[in-house]
Backbone bond lengths (Angstrom), bond angles and torsions (degrees), N, CA, C in turn:
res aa  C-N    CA-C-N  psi(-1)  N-CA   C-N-CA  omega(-1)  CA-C   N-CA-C  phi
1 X - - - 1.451 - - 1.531 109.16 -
2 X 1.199 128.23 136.40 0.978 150.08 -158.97 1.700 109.84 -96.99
3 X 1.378 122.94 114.05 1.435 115.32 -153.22 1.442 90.68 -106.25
4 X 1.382 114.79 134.25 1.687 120.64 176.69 1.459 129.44 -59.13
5 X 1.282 162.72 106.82 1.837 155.18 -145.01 1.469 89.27 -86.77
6 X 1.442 101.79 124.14 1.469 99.95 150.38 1.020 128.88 -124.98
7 X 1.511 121.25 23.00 1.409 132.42 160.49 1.525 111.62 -147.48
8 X 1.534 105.40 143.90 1.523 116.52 -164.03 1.510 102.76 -127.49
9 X 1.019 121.07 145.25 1.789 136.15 162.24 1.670 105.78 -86.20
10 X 1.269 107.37 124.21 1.504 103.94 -167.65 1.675 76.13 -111.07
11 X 1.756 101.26 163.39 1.629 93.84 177.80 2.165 89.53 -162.39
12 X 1.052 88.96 151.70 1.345 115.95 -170.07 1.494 129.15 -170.46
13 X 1.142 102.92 133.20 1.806 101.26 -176.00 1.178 104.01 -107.20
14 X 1.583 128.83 173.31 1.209 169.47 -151.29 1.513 142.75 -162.27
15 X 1.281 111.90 146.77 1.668 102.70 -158.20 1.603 104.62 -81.35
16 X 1.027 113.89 -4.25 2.117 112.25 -163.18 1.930 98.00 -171.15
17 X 1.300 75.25 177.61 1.631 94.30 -159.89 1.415 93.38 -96.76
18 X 1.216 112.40 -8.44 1.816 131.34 176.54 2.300 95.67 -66.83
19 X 1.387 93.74 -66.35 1.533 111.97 -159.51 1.631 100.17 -53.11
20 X 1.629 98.78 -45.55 1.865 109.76 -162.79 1.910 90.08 -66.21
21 X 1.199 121.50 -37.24 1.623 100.06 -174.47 0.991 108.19 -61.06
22 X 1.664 119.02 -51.21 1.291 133.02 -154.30 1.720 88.31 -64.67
23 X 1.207 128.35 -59.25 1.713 108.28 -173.72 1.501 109.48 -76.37
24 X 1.116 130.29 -47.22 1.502 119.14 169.42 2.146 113.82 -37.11
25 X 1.002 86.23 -72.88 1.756 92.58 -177.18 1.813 100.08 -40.73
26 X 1.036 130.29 -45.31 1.465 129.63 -168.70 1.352 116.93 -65.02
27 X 1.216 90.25 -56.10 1.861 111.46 170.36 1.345 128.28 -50.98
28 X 1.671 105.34 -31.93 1.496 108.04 177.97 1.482 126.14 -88.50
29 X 1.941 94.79 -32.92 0.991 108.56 144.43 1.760 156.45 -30.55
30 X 1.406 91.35 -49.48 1.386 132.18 -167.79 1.723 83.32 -78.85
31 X 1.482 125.01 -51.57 1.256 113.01 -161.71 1.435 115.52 94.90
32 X 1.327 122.21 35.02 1.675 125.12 -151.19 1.510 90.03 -132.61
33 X 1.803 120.05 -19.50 1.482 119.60 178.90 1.529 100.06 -146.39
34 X 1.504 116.33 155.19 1.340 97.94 161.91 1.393 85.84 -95.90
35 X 1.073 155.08 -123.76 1.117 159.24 164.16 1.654 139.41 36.25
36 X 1.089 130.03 85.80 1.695 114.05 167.37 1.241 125.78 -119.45
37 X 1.095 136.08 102.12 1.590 119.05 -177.33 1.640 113.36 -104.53
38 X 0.795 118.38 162.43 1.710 133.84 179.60 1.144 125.52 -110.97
39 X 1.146 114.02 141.74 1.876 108.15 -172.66 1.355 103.09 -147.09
40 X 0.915 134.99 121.55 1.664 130.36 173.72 1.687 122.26 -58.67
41 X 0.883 107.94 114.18 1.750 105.52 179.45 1.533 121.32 -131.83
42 X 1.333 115.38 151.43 1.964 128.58 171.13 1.278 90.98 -79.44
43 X 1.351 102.75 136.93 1.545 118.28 154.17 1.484 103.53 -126.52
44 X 1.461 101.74 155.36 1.297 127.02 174.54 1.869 119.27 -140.55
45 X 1.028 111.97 101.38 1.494 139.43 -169.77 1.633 110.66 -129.15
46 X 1.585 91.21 157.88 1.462 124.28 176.23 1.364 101.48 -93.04
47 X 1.329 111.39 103.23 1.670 111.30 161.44 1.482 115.40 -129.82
48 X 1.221 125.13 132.86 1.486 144.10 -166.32 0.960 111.08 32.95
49 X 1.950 133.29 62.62 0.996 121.17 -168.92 1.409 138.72 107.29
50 X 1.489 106.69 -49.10 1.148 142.43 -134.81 2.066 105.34 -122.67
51 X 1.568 127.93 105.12 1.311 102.46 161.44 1.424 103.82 -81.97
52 X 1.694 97.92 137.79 1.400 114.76 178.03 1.934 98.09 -136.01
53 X 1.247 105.70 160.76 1.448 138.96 -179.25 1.279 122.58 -105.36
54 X 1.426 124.56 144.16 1.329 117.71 173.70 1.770 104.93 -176.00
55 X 1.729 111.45 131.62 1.142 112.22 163.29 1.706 115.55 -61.62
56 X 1.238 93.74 139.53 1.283 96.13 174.90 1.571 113.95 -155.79
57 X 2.075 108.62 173.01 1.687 100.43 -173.43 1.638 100.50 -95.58
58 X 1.388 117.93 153.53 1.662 116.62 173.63 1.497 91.79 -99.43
59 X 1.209 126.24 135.97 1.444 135.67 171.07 1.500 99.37 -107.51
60 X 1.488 125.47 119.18 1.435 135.52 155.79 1.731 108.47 -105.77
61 X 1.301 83.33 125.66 1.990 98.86 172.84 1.304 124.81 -123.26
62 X 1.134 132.54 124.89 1.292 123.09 -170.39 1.472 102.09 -121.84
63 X 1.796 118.57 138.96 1.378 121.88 -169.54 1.310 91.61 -177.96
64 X 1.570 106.81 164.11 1.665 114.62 -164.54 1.405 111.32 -76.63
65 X 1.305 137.33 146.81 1.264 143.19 -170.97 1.508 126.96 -49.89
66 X 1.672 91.11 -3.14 1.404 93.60 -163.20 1.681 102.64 -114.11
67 X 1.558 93.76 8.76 1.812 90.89 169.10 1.337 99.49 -139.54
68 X 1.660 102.63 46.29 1.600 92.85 158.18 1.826 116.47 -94.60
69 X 1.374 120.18 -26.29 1.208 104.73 174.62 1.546 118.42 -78.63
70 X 1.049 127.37 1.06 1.392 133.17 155.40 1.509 121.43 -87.19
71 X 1.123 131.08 -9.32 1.708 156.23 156.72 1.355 92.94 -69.24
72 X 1.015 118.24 -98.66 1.441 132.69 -179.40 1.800 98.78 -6.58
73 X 1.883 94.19 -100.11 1.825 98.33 -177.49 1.496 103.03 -44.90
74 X 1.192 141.83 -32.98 1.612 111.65 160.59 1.391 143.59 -69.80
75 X 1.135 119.21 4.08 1.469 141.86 -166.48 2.019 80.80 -104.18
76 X 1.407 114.31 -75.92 1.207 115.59 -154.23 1.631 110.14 -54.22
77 X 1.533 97.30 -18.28 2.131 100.37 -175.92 1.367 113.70 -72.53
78 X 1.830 114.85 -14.55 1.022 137.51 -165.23 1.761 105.74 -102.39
79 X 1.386 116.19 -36.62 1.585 123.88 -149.18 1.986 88.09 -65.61
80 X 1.528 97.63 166.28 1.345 115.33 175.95 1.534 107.69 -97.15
81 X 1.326 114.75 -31.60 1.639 117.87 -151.26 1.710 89.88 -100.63
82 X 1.196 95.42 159.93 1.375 123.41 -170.04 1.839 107.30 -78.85
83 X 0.877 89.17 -48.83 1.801 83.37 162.36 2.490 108.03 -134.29
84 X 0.697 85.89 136.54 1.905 92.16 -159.28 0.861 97.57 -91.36
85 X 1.529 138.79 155.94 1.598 142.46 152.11 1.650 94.41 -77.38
86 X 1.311 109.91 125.80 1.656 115.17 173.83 1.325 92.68 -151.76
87 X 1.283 120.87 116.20 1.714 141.33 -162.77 1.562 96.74 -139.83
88 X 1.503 109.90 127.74 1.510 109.74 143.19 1.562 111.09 -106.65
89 X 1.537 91.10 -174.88 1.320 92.61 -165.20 1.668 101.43 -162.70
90 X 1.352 128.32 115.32 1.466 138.99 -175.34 1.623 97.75 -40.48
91 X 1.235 119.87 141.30 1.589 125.43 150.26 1.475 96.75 -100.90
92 X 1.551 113.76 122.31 1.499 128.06 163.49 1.235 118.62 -66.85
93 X 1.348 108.39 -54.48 1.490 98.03 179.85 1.730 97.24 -166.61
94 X 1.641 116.41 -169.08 1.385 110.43 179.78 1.047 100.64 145.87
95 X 1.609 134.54 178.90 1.265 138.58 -147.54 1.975 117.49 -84.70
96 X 1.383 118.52 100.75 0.889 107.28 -151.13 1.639 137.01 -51.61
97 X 1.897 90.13 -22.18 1.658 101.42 165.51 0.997 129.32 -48.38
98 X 1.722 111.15 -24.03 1.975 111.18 177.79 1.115 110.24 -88.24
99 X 1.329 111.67 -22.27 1.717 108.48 161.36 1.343 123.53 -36.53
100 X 1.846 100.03 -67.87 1.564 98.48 -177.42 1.050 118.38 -84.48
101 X 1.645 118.38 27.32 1.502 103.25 168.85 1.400 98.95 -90.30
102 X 1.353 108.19 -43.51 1.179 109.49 168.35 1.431 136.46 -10.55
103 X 1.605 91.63 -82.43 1.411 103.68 165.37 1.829 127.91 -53.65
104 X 1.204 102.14 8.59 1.834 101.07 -156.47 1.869 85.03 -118.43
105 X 1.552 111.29 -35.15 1.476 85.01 163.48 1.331 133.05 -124.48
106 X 1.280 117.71 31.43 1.563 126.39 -179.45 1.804 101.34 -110.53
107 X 1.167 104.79 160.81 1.578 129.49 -166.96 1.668 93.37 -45.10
C-alpha cells in the first residue's frame, strides 16, 4: 500500500547570499515553509553549450505537500536565473514533532 507524502523538501539555488535571504526571508514569511536553511555550494552545469561553474546558495525548505505548488510559483516570481533549479522532494518519514511544527506555522 502506497502511503500518501505530506511533507516535501523544496530545494533551489541562488546566485549570492544577497538572493538566498531575499527568498528565504519571504517564504517564511509568506508562510509557504517553516523552514529554510542555506548552505554554500559549487555547481557544475551545461549552459548554452558551454560547461560552466559557479558558487552558489542551496536553499532547503520544508512545508506540507500541499503548498508545494504554490512554493514553487513563488520561488520562481522571485528567482534571478532564466531557467532555476526548483526540485521537490518526498519526506518519508522523521521525527514527528517537526511535523507538527510544521503544520503549526505554515499556511
Amino acid at each position: 500500500m502506497k502511503k500518501k507524502v505530506k511533507y516535501v523538501m523544496v530545494m533551489t539555488t541562488v546566485a549570492s547570499r544577497k538572493d538566498a535571504d531575499a527568498v528565504a526571508g519571504k517564504v517564511v514569511a509568506n508562510r509557504l515553509a517553516a523552514c529554510v536553511q542555506q548552505m554554500p555550494v559549487r555547481s557544475v552545469y551545461r549552459w548554452k553549450g558551454k560547461v560552466e561553474s559557479a558558487n552558489e546558495i542551496l536553499l532547503t525548505m520544508k512545508t506540507r505537500a500541499g503548498l508545494q505548488a504554490k512554493l514553487i510559483s513563488f520561488i520562481k516570481t522571485m528567482h534571478s536565473y532564466d531557467v532555476p533549479e526548483i526540485i521537490a522532494v518526498p519526506i518519508v518519514t522523521g521525527f514527528r514533532g517537526y511535523f507538527d511544527w510544521i503544520d503549526k506555522v505554515v499556511k
